[in-house]
C-alpha positions in Angstrom: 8.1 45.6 8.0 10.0 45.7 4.7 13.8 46.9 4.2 15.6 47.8 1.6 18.9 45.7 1.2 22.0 47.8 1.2 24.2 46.6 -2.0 25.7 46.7 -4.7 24.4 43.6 -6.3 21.5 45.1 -8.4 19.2 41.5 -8.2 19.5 42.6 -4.4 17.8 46.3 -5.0 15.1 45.1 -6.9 13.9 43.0 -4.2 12.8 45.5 -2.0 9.4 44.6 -1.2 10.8 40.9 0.0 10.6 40.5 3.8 13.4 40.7 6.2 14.2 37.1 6.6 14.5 36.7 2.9 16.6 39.7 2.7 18.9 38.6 5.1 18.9 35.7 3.6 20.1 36.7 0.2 22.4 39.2 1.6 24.4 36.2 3.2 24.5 34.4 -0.1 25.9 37.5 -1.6 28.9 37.9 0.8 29.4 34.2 0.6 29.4 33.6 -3.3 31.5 37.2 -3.6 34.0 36.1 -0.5 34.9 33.0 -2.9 35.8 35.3 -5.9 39.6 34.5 -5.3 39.2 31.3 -5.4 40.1 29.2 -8.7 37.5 27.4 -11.2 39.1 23.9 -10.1 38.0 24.4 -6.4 34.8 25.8 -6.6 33.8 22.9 -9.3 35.3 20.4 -5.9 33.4 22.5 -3.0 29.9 22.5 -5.2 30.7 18.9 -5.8 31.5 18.0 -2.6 28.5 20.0 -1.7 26.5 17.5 -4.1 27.6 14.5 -2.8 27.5 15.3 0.9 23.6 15.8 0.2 23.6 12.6 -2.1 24.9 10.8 0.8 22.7 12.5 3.4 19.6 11.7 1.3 20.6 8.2 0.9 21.2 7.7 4.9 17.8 8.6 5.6 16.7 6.4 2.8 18.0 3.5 4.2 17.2 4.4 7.9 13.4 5.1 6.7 13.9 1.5 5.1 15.4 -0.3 8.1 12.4 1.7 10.8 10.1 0.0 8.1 11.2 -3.5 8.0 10.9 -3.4 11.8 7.7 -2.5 11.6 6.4 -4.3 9.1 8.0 -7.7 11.0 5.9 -6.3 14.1 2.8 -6.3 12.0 3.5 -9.4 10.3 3.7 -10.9 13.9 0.6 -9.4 15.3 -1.3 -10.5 12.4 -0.2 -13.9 12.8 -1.5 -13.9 16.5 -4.6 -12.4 15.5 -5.1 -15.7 13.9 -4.1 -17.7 16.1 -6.7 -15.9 18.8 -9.1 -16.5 15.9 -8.2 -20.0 15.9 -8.8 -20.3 19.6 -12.2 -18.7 19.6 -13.4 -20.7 16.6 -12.3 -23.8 18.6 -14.0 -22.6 21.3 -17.5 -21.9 19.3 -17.4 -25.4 18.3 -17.0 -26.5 22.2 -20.0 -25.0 23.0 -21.9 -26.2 19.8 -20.9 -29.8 20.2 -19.4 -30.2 23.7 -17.5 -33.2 24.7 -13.8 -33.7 26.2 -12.3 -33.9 23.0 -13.6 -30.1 21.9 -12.2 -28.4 25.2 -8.6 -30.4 24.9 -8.9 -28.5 21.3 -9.4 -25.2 22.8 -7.1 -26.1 25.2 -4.3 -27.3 22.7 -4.8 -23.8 20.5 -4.4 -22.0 23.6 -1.2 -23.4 24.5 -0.2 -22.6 20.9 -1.0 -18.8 21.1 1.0 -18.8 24.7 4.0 -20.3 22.9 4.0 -17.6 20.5 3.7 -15.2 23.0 6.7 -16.7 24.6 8.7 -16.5 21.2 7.5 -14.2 18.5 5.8 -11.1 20.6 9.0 -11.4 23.3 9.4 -7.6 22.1 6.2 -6.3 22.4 5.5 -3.6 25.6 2.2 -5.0 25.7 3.2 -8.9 26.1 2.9 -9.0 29.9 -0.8 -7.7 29.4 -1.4 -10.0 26.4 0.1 -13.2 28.7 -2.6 -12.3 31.5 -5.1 -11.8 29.4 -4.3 -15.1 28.0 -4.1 -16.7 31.2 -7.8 -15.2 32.2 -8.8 -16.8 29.1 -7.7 -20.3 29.9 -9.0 -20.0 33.4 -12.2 -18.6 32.9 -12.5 -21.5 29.7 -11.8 -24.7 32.1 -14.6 -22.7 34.2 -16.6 -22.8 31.2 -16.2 -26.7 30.5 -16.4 -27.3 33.4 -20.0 -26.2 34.8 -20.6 -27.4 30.9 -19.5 -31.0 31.9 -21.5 -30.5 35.2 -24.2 -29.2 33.1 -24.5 -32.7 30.8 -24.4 -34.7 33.5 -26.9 -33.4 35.6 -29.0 -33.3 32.0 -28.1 -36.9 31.8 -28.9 -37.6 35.2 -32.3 -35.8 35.1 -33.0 -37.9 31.7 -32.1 -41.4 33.7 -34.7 -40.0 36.1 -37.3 -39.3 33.9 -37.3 -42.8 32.5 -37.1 -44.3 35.5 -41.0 -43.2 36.1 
């Protein structure tokens, strides 16, 4: 599994236990670092430099990529939260509805719902999940006005049953 590397460089032969992989490895820095013998002081000091900066400038590309992926995602949680709320906004209206009842409670449900299906028109336009979000939205509505309604049926037949009573 282990070879001895075949050269003249004598930190080469004392790694002789090193696997293959690292062996070639080291071999190829060899040739390349020896290969560049000829060349002068001035442009191995440019080529390491070069080398430096090249890495400088890769490191800060992803940097600022890692940054930009960030922002984006951090605008899309920003705006999710913010829709949270709103939902929370809705159901709380919706918890005083059936606590109090009354016309003036389900237009408030009603008015917070068209306010979370504006900003699903405008805010979460970019989100895959929008189309489900805007029927679910839509189910809510329907299945609220179902709700005030057999409440408002409910109230008057509870008034009517109470005019009844007194009538007796």
């Amino acid at each position: 599994m282990h070879a001895t590397v075949l050269s003249s460089d004598p930190a080469a032969s004392r790694c002789t236990s090193a696997p293959r992989s690292f062996q070639r490895c080291w071999a190829f820095i060899y040739r390349l670092l020896s290969g560049m013998s000829h060349l002068s002081v001035g442009v191995k000091l440019t080529l390491g430099f070069s080398l430096v900066l090249t890495a400088t400038v890769a490191i800060a590309w992803v940097a600022i990529h890692a940054m930009q992926v960030l922002q984006v995602q951090s605008s899309q949680l920003r705006s999710l939260d913010s829709w949270q709320w709103r939902l929370a906004q809705v159901r709380i209206a919706e918890k005083a509805f059936g606590l109090a009842g009354g016309e003036t409670a389900a237009q408030d449900v009603r008015v917070q719902l068209n306010r979370l299906q504006v900003q699903l028109d405008g805010e979460l336009s970019w989100e895959p999940a929008t189309p489900a979000l805007r029927s679910a939205v839509n189910a809510y509505s329907s299945a609220f006005n179902d709700y005030a309604d057999a409440q408002k049926k409910s109230s008057g037949l509870s008034l009517a049953n109470a005019g009844i009573g007194r009538g007796c």
